[in-house]
N, C-alpha and C positions, 0 to 999 in steps of 0.2 A: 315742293320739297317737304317731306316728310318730319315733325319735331323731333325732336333729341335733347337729352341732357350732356351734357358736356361735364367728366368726370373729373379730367384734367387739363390745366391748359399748358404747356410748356413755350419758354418765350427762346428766340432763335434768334431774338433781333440780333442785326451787327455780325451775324455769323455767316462765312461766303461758304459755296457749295465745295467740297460735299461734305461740308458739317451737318448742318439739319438734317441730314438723312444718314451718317455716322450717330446722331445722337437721338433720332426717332427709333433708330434699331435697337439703340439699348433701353430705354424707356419703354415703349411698347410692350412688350414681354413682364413688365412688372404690371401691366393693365390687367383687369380679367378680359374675358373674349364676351363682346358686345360691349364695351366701354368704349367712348368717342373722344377723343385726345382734340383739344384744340392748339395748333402750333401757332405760334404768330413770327413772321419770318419779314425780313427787309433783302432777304436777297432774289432777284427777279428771278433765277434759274428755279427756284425752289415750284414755280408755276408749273415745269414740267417735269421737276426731278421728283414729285410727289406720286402724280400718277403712275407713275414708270413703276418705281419702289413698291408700290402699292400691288399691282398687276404684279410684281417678281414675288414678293411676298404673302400674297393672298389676302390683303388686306384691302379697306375699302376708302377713298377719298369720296365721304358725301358732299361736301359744297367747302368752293375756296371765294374770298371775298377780298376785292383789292380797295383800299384804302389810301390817300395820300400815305406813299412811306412807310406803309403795311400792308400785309397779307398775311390773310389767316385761312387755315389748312384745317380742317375739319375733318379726322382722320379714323375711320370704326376699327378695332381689330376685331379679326373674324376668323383669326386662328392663334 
């Protein structure tokens, strides 16, 4: 996996779907393009609701990482 800076991290914990991705749509867009957003999220759906979001929106999920009771989403915008 290729490094990265991580510009922002926005935390999700405690948020059930489809929050984190109601609230990556609006934050996103305040990034520039090539900025890496790291989310950190407790809801297990956010594991496929990331990708998904990403492919509909043109954006890029480079590496997600599960933790006892986290997950973090490592998120590039690329438009």
């Amino acid at each position: 996996m290729a490094e990265y800076t991580i510009s922002k991290t926005l935390d999700y914990k405690g948020l059930k779907c489809p929050m984190p991705i109601v609230k990556i749509s609006q934050e996103l867009p305040k990034c520039a393009v090539g900025d890496v957003v790291e989310v950190l999220s407790t809801d297990p759906g956010s594991l496929s609701d990331f990708p998904a979001w990403a492919k509909t929106t043109g954006n890029q999920v480079l590496e997600t990482k599960q933790e006892p009771g986290l997950i973090k989403i490592y998120v590039k915008r690329l438009k």
